[in-house]
Structures are given as C-alpha cells and as structure tokens.
C-alpha positions as CSV (number, residue, x, y, z in Angstrom):
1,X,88.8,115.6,83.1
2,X,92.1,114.7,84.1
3,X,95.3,113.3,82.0
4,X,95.9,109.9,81.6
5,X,97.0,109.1,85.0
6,X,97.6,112.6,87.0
7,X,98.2,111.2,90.7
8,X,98.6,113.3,93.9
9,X,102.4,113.0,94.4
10,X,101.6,111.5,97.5
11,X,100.1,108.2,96.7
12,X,103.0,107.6,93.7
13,X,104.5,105.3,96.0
14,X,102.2,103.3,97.2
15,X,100.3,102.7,93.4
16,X,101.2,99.2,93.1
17,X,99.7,98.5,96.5
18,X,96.1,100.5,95.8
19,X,95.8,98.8,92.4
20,X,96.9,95.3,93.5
21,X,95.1,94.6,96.9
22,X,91.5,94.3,97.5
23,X,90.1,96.8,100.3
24,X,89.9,95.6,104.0
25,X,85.9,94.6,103.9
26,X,84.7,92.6,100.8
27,X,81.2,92.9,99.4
28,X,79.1,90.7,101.8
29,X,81.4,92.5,104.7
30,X,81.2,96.0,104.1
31,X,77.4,96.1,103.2
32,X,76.5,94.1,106.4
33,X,78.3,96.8,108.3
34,X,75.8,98.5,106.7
35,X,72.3,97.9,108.9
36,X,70.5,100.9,109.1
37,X,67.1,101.2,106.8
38,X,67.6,103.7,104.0
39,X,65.7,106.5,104.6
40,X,62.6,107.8,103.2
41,X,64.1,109.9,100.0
42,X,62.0,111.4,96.9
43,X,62.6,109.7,93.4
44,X,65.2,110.9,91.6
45,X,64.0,111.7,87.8
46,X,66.5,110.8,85.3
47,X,64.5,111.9,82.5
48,X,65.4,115.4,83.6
49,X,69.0,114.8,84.5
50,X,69.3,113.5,80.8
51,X,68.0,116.7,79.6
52,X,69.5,118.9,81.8
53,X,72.7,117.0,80.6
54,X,71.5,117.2,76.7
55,X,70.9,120.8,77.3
56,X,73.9,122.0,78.2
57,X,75.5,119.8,75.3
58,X,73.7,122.1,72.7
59,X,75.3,125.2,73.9
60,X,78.3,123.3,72.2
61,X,81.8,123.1,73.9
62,X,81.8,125.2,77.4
63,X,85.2,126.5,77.3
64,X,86.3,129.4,78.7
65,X,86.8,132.4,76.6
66,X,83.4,131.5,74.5
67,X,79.9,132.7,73.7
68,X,78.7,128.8,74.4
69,X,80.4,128.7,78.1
70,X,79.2,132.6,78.9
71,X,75.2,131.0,77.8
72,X,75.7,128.0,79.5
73,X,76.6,129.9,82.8
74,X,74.0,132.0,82.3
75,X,71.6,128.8,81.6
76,X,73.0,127.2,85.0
77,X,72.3,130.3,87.0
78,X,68.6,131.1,85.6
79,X,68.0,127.0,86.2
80,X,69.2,127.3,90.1
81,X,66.9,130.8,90.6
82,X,64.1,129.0,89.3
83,X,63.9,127.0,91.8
84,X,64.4,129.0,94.5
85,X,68.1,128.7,95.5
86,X,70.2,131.6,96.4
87,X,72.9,132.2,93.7
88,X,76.3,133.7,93.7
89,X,78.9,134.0,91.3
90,X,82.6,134.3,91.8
91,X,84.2,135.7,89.0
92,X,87.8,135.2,88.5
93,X,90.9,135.1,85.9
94,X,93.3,132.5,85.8
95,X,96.1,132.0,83.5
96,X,96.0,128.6,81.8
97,X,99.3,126.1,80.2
98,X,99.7,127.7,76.9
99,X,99.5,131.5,78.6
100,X,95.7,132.2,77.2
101,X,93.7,134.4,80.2
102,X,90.8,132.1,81.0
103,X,88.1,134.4,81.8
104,X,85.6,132.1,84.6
105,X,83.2,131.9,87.1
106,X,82.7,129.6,89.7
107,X,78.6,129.2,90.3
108,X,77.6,128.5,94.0
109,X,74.0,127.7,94.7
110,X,72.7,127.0,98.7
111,X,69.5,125.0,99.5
112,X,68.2,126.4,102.8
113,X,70.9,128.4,103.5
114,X,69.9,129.4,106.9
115,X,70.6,125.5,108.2
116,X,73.7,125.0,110.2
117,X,74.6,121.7,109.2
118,X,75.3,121.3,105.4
119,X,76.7,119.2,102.6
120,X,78.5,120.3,99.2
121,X,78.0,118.8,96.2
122,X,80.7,119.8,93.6
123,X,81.2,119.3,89.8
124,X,82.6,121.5,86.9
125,X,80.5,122.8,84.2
126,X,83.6,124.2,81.9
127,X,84.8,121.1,78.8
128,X,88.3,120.6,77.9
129,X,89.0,122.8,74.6
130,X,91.1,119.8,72.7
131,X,90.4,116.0,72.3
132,X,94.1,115.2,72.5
133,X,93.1,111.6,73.3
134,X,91.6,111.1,70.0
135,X,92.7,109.7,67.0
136,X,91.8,112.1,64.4
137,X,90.8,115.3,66.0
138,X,93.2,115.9,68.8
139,X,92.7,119.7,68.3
140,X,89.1,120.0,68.3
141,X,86.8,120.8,71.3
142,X,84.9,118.3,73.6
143,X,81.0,118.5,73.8
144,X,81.8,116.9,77.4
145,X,78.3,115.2,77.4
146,X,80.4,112.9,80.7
147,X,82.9,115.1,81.7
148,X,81.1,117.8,82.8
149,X,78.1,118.2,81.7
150,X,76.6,115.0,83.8
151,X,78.1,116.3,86.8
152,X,76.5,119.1,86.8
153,X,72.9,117.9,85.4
154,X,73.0,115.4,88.1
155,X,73.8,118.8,90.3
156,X,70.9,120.6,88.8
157,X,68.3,117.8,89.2
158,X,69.1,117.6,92.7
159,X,68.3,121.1,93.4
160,X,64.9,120.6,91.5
161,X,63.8,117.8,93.4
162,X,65.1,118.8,96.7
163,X,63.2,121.9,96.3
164,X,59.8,120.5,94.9
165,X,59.6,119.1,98.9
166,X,57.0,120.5,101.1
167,X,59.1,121.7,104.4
168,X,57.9,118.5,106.3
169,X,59.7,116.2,103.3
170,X,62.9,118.3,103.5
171,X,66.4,116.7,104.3
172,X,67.4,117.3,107.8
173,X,70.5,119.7,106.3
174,X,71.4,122.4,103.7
175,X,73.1,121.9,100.5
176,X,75.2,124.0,98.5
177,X,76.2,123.3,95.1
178,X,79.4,124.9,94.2
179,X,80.4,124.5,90.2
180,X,83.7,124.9,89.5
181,X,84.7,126.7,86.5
182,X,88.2,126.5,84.1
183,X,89.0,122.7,85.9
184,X,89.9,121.1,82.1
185,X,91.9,123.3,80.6
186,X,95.0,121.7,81.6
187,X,98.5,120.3,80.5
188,X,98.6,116.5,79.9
189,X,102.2,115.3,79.2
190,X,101.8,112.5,77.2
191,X,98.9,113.7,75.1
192,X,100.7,117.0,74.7
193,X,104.5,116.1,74.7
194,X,104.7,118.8,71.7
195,X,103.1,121.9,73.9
196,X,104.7,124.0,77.0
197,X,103.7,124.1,80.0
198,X,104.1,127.7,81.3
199,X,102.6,127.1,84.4
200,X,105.6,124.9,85.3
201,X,105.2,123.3,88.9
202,X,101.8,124.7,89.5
203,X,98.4,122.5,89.0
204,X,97.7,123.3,85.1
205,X,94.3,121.6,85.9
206,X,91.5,122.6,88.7
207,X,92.2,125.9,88.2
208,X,88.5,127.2,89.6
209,X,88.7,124.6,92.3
210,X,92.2,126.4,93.4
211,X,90.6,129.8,93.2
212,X,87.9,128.9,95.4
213,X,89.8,127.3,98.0
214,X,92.0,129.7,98.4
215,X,89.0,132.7,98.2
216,X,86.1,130.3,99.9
217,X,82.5,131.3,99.1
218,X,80.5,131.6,101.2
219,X,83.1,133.1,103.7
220,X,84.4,130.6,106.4
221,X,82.5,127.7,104.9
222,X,81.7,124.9,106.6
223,X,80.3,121.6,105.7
224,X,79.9,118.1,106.8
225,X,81.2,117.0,103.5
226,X,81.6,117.1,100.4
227,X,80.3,115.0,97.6
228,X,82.6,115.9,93.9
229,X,80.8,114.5,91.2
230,X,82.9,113.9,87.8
231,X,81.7,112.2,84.6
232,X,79.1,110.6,86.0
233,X,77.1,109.9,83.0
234,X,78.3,107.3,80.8
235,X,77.1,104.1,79.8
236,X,78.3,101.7,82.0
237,X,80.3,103.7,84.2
238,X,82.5,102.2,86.9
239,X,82.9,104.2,90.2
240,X,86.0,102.8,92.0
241,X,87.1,103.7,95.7
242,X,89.4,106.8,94.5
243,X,92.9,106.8,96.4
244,X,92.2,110.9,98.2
245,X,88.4,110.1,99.1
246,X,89.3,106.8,101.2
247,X,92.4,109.0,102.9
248,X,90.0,112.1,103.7
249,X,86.7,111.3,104.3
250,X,86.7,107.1,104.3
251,X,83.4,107.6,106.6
252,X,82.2,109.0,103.3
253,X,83.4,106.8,101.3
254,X,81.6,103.8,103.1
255,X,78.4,105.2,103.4
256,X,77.5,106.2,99.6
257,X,78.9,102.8,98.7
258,X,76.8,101.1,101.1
259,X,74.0,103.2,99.8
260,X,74.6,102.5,96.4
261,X,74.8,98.7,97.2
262,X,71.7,98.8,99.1
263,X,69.8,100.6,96.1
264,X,70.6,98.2,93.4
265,X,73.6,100.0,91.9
266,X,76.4,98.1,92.8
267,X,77.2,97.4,89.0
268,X,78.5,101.4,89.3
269,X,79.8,101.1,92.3
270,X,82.4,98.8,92.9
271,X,83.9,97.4,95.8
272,X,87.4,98.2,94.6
273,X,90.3,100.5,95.7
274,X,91.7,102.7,92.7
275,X,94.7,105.1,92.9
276,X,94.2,108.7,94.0
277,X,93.8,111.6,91.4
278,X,94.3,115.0,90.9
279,X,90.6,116.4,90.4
280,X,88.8,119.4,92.6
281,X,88.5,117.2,95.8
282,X,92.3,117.6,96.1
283,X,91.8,121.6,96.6
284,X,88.2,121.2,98.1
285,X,90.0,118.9,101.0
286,X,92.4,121.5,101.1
287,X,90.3,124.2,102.1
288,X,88.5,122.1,104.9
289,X,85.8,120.3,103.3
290,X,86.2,116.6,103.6
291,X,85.7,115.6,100.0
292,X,84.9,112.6,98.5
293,X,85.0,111.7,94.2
294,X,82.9,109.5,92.4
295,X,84.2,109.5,89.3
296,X,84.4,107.1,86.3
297,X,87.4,105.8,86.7
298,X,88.6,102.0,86.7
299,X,90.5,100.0,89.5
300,X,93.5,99.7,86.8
301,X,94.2,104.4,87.4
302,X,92.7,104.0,83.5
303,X,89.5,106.0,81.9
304,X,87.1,104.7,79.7
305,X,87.8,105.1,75.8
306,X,85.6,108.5,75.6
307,X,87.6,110.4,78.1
308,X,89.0,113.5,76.6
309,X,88.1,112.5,72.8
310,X,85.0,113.3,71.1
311,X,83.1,110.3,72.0
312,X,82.6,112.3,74.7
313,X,79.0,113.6,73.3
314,X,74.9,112.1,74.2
315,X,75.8,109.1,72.6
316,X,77.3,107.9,76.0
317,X,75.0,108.8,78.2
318,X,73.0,106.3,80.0
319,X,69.8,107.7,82.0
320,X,70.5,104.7,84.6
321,X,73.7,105.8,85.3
322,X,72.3,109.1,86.0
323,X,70.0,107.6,87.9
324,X,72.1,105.3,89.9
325,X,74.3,108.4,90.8
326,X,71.7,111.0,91.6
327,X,69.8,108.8,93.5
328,X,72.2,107.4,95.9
329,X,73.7,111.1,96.0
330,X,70.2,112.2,97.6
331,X,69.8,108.9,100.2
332,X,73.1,109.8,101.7
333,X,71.6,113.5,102.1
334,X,68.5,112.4,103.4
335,X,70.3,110.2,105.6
336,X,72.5,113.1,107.2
C-alpha cells in the first residue's frame, strides 16, 4: 500500500502544519463530546478474522495476472455467498507503470440490499508484486498478510457476523462491501528510481478504486459513508487522523475515534492528525461517497518497518488489532 510518502497534491502545502500541531480537541475533550451510550452490537470474533486473514495468505502473493489472485477472488466471492450476501463482480483491465495489462476484478458484496440508508466498507484484496522496501528481496512478491489481506478479513468477518443476526438484532442500515482490485501495483519514486513510469501524470496506484469510481457499482450509488480499511492488521498498529478523511467526512472521523476510545482501543487509535495520502478514499470521495481511512500509518506521514517488504507475512498479525478494528468498525454501524 502506498509509497513512502504519496500525498494528495493538495495538502503538500500545508504538511508541516498537519504533522506539527495537535488537533483542535485533545483526548479528555473530544471523547467527552462524545456522550451517547454505545449501542448494543454483536462480538466481533477475531479468531475468524485471523483466519480469514491467514487464509488468504496461503493462496500466496494476490497479484494480478496470477493463479493465486484468480483463487483468492474466487475464495472471497464463495465466502460472501455463503453467507447470504448478494455478489457482483466488475471485471476490468487496467494498464499498470511498467506497461503489463493487469487483468482485475473489483468484488462488491451488499448486506440487505433492499435498505435505503447504507454504509460502505472498502479494502483491496490485490498485494503489491515487489518488496522494493526491503533490503534483500526488492524484486520478490508480498504475501501482504497487513496490506491487504487484513482489510479484507476484517471485511469478511463483518459480513459473517452481521449476517448470523436474527432480523430483530440487525443494524438499522445496509452495508456493502466493495473490494478493490489492482490498488498496489504502483510506481514509487524513491523505491524505484531505476524503473519508468509509463503512466506518467496519471495515479500509477488505486487503479481499481479509479475504475469504480468512474463506472460506480451498484449504479447511482449512494451511501452515508464510507469506511476504507488498509493494513489494519499488524501488531501494534497506529491509526492516526489521515489528512483526506478529517477534510471529507470529519463527522466520520470523530465518531469511530470516539468509538474506539470508548471501547478500550485507544492504543490504535490515536488522537493525532497525520498528513493526507493517496489510497482508494481519494477516488471513493471522488465519486460521492464520503470516505474515511484508517490505516496504519504514523503522525510523522511514515509506515511501519513491514510496509511493502516481506515482513509483511502472519508474523505481524495481531488478533487484537483485528479486534480492535473490526469491532469499533461494527459499533459505528450499529450506531447509524
């Protein structure tokens, strides 16, 4: 996910000011804005999220063009039918930095479709086909156990226990779960100072995120909001306030951090205001759905040391991080 430090053009100028002031509310502040009771919301099981996540991990690298990335679609798509979601896929092409054809599909996935009033919970289920960020094996492909395989196990256990519900213990609103395909197979400029970009101006990264929002399924989609969910797995992750989320949908923003707080995860969570990034919320806001990004990324606009090298495998993952993710992720829904 992401290069080094791949900001919207937008917030360039004003970096030094999102990583050297606090927000506008501190802790004690912003929490006590916070007074309504959580509501009643089933337990999220992060057993099964660890699995989902370990699952997906022994298909091997996901990337595009591969037997592993056709069977884990495949995988994704049988796991939302078994429980009862209606599926669609959205098959598309996109050409990628170094010119190969990425043949993708982005997976969409609606929870009580028929409700008018919905949220969208995104992630990407494709890995990035090189570790450029490591030290020996900058060629070789990412298992992606963070970066993208949480996001989309966290995803997947969602739509297992929202649907285990009886009608009278459903959330008060629809969810669709859209999975981007193709989103880290992008140029990074430092990490690949030796390549060309043939893509040239246009986004190298996001590429099923772009496709969707400019070909939105389903047609004339609406939503509430939008939840993107991006490396979400690791042990001791940090989820700052990203830069995009707090300028599109700060409501957002405010309430799954309170949430998070008031749930015992604010060691994820933090009370701090990072840069914006370039990541599928910028294209999802784009097309109309006010999208926030929790995503491990630290107040400084740096990743953790796994990010886009192999030490991206199941030796990162942390079941309460899951946990602390997928559970505040279904409070704010029951809360809607």
């Amino acid at each position: 996910m992401k290069t080094t430090l791949r900001f919207v053009p937008a917030a360039l100028a004003g970096l030094l000011l999102l990583t050297g002031c606090p927000g506008k509310k501190d802790t004690a502040d912003t929490v006590a804005a916070e007074v309504a009771a959580l509501p009643k919301t089933p337990a999220f099981n992060a057993d099964s999220a660890y699995a989902f996540t370990a699952k997906q991990v022994a298909f091997g690298p996901r990337v595009p063009n591969t037997a592993a990335h056709v069977k884990t679609g495949d995988w994704i798509i049988g796991q939302f039918k078994k429980h009862g979601l209606t599926v669609q896929e959205q098959p598309f092409e996109a050409k990628a930095f170094d010119g190969n054809i990425l043949k993708s599909r982005n997976i969409i996935a609606r929870f009580h479709p028929e409700a008018p009033r919905r949220v969208a919970v995104f992630a990407h289920w494709d890995t990035r086909p090189f570790a450029d960020k490591d030290a020996e094996n900058k060629n070789a492909p990412l298992d992606g156990a963070s970066d993208g395989a949480s996001g989309v196990a966290v995803a997947l256990e969602l739509a297992r226990v929202l649907a285990a519900q009886p009608d009278s213990l459903a959330p008060g609103v629809g969810v669709d779960f859209i999975l981007f395909d193709s989103e880290d197979y992008g140029y990074d400029g430092v990490t690949q100072a030796d390549k060309t970009n043939l893509l040239g101006s246009q986004d190298s990264w996001c590429l099923g995120s772009q496709y969707w929002a400019k070909n939105v399924v389903p047609a004339n989609y609406k939503a509430n909001f939008g939840i993107l969910l991006d490396m979400v797995g690791a042990q001791g992750a940090k989820f700052s306030r990203e830069g995009l989320s707090r300028e599109k949908a700060p409501d957002v923003v405010e309430k799954v951090w309170n949430t998070a707080s008031q749930l015992g995860f604010s060691d994820f969570f933090l009370y701090a205001d990072a840069p914006s990034i370039d990541d599928d919320h910028v294209y999802t806001n784009q097309a109309g759905v006010r999208t926030i990004d929790i995503i491990d990324f630290l107040p400084s606009g740096e990743f953790r040391p796994y990010h886009h090298t192999t030490q991206d495998n199941m030796s990162v993952i942390d079941r309460r991080t899951l946990k602390a993710v997928g559970q505040t992720v279904l409070t704010v829904i029951y809360g809607q």
